[in-house]
Backbone as CSV, one residue per row, in Angstrom:
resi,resn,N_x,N_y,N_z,CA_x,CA_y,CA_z,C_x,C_y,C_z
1,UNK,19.711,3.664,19.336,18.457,4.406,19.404,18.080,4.993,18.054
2,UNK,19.309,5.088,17.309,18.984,5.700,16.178,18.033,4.394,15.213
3,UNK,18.245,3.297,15.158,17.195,1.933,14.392,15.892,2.232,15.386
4,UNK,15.752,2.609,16.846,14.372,2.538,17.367,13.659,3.932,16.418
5,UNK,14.371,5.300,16.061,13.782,6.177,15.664,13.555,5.471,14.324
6,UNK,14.606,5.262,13.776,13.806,5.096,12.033,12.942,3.957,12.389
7,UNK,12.699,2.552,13.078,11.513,1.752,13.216,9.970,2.983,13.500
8,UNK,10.119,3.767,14.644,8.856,4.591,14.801,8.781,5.398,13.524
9,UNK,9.634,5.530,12.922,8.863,6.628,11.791,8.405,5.838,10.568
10,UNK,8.859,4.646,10.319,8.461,3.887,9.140,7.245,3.252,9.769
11,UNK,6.777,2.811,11.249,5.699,2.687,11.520,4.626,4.014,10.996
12,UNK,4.920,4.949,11.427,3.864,6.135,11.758,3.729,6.646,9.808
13,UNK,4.764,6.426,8.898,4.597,6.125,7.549,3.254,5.072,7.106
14,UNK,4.140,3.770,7.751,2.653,2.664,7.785,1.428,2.583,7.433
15,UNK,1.439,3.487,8.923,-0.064,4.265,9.890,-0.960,5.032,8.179
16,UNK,0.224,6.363,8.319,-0.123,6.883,7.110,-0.968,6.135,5.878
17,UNK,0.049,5.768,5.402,-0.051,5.068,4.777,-1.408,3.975,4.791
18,UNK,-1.909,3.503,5.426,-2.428,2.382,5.801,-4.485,3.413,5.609
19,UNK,-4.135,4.557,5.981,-5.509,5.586,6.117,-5.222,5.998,4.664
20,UNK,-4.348,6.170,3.926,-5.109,7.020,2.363,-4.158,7.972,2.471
21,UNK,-3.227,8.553,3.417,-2.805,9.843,3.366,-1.251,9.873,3.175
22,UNK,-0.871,10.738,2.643,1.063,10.492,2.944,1.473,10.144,1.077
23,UNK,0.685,9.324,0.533,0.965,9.197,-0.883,-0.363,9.258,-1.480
24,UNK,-0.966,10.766,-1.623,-1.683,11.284,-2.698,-2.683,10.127,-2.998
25,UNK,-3.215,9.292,-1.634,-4.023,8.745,-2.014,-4.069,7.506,-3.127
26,UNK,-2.735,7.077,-3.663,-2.226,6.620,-4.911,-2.761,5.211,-4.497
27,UNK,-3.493,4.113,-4.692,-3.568,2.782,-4.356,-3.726,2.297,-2.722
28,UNK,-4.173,3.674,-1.980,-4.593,3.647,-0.684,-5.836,2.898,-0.787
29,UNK,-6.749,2.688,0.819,-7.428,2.160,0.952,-8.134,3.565,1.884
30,UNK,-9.210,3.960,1.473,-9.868,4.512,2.605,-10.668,4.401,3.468
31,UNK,-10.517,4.904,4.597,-11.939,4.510,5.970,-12.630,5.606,6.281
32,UNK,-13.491,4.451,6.783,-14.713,6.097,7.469,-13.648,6.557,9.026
33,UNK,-13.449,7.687,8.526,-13.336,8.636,9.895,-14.019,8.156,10.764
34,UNK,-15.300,8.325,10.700,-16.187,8.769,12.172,-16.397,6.928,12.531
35,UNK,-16.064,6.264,11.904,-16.240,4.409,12.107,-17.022,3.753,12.321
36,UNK,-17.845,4.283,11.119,-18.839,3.895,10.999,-18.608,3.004,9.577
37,UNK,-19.308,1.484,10.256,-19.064,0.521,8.813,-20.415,-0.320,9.285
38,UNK,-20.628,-1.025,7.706,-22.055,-1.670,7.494,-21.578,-3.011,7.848
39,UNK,-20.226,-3.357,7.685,-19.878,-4.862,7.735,-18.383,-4.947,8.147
40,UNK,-17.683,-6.182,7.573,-16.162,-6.027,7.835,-15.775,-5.404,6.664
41,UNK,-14.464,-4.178,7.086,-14.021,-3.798,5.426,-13.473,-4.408,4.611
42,UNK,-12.826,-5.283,4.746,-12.329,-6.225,3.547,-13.607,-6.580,2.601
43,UNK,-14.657,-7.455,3.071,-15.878,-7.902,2.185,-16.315,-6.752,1.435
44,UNK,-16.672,-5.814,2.293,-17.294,-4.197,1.855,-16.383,-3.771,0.754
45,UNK,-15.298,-4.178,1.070,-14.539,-3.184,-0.141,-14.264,-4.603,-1.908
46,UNK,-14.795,-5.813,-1.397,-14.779,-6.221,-2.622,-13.382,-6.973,-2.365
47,UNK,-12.645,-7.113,-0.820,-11.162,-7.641,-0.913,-11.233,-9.222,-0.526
48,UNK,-10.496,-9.881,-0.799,-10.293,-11.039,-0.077,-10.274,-10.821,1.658
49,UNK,-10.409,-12.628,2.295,-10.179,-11.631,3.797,-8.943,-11.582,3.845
50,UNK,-9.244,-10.935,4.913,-7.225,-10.414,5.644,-6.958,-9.667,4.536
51,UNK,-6.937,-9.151,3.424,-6.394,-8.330,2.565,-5.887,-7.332,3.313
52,UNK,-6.363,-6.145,3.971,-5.548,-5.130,4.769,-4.652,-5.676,5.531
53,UNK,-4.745,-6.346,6.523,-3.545,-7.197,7.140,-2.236,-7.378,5.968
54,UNK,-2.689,-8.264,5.159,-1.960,-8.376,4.015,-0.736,-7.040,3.299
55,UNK,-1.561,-6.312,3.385,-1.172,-5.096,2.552,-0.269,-4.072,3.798
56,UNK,-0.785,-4.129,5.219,-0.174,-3.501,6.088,1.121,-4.584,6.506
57,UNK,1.200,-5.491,6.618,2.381,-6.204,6.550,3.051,-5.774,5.574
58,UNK,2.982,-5.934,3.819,3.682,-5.674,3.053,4.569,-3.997,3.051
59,UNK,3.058,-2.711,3.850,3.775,-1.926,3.927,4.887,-1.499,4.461
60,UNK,5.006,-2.792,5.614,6.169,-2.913,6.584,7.587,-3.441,6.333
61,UNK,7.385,-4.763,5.181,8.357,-5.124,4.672,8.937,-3.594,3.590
62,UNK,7.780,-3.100,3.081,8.531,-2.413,1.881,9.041,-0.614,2.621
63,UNK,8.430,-0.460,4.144,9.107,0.719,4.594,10.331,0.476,4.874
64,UNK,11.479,-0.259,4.916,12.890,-0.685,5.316,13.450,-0.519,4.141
65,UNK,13.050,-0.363,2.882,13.576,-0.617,1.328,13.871,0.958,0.744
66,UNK,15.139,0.872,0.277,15.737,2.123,-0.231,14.500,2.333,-1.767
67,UNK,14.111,3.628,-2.005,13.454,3.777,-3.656,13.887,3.337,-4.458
68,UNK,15.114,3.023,-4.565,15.436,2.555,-5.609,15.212,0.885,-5.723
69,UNK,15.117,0.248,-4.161,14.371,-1.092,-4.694,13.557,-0.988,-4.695
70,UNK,12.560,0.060,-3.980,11.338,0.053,-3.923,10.694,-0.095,-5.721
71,UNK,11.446,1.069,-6.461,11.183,0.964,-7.794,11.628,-0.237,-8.575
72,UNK,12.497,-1.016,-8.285,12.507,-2.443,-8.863,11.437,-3.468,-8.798
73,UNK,11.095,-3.180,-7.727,9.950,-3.854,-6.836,8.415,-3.733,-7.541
74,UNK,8.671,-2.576,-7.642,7.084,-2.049,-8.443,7.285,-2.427,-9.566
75,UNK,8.343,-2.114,-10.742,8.312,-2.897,-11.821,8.100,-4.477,-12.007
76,UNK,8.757,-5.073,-11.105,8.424,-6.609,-10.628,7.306,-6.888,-10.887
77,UNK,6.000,-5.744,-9.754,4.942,-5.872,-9.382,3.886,-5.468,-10.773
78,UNK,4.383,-5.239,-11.405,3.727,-4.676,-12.958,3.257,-3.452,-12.892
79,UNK,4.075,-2.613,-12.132,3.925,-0.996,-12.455,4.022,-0.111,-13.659
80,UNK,2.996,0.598,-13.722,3.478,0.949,-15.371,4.912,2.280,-14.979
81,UNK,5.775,1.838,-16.248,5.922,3.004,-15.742,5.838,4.954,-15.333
82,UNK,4.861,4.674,-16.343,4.363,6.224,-16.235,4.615,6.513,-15.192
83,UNK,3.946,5.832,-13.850,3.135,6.140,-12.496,4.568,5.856,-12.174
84,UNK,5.764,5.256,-12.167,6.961,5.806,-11.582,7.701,6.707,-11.811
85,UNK,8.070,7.249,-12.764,8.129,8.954,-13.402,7.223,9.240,-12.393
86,UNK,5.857,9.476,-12.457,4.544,10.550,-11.289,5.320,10.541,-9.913
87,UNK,5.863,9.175,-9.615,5.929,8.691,-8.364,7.311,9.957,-7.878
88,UNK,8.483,10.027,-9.235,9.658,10.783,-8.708,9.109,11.992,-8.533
89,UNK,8.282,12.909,-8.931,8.043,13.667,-8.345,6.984,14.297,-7.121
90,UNK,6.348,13.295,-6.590,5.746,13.432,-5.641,6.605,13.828,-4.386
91,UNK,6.032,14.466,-3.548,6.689,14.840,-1.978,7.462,13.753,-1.394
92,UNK,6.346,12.224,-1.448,7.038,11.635,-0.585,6.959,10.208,-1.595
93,UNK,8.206,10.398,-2.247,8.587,9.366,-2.911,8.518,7.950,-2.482
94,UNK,9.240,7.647,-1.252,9.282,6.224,-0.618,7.441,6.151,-0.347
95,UNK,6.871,6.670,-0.341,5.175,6.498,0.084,4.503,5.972,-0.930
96,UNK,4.384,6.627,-1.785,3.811,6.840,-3.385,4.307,5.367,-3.818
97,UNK,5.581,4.927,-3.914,6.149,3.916,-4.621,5.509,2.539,-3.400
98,UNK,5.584,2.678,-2.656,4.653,2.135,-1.876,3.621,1.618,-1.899
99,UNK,2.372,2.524,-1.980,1.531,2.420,-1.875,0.811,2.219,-3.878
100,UNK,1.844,2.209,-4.835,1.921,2.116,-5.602,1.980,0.230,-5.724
101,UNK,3.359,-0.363,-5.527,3.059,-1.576,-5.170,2.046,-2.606,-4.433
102,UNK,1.384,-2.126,-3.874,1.056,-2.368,-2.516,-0.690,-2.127,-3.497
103,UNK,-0.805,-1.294,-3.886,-2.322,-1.559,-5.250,-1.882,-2.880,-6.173
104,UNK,-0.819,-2.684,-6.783,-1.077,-4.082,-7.891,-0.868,-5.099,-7.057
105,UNK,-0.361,-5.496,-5.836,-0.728,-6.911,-5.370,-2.221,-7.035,-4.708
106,UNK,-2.722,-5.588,-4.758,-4.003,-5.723,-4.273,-4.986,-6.287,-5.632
107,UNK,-4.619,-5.294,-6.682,-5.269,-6.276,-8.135,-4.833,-7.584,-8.253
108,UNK,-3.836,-8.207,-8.236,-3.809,-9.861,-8.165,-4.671,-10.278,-7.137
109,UNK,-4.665,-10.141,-5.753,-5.167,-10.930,-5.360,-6.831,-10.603,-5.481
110,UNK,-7.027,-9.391,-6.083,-9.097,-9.299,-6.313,-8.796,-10.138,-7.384
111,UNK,-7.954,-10.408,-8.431,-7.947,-11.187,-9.622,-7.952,-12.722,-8.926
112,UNK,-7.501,-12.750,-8.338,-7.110,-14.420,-8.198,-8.741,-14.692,-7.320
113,UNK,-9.123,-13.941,-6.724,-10.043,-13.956,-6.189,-11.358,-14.517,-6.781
114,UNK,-11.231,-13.459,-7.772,-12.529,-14.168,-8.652,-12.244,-14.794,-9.644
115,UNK,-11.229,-15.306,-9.632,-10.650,-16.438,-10.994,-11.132,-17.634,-9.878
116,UNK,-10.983,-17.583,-8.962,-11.563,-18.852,-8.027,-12.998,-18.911,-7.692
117,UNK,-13.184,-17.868,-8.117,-15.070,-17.916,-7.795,-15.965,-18.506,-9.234
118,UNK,-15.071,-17.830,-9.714,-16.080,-18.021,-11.450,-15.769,-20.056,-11.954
């Protein structure tokens, strides 16, 4: 029972995660509260489709990951490292580093995006 609790809390991290909140907003994605949208948000926001899908999967693979791969991970991902220094002192370290990664694969794929358009 103790893997069902840490699965619900790295979900409800996710969740967090997934709305803008939990890591300072760092490479979040935000929504309208009240849900109100002009179109689908991926297009609206300028993403490939499925991009949120994308990115909420990844948050799932990367909530199971100790910080310290998480921070390998982000360097991988071309994190500078300033923003991992920022990241150690934030509240919620595993979030931040997160949602830190989880922006630069969002810049590759707007990059690859319009490297295929142009």
């Amino acid at each position: 029972t103790g893997q069902q609790a840490a699965t619900g809390q790295q979900a409800a991290t996710g969740q967090q995660a997934a709305t803008g909140g939990g890591a300072g907003g760092v490479g979040g994605a935000s929504s309208s509260e009240d849900g109100s949208e002009d179109g689908p948000p991926s297009s609206a926001a300028g993403e490939p489709e499925g991009a949120e899908e994308k990115a909420s999967l990844l948050r799932e693979e990367l909530g199971g990951m100790k910080p310290s791969a998480l921070k390998k991970r982000a360097k991988e991902a071309g994190v500078e490292e300033s923003k991992l220094d920022e990241a150690d002192d934030a509240d919620d370290v595993k979030a931040t580093l997160i949602e830190l990664i989880v922006g630069k694969v969002r810049e590759g794929q707007q990059q690859e995006a319009m490297d295929v358009e142009a």
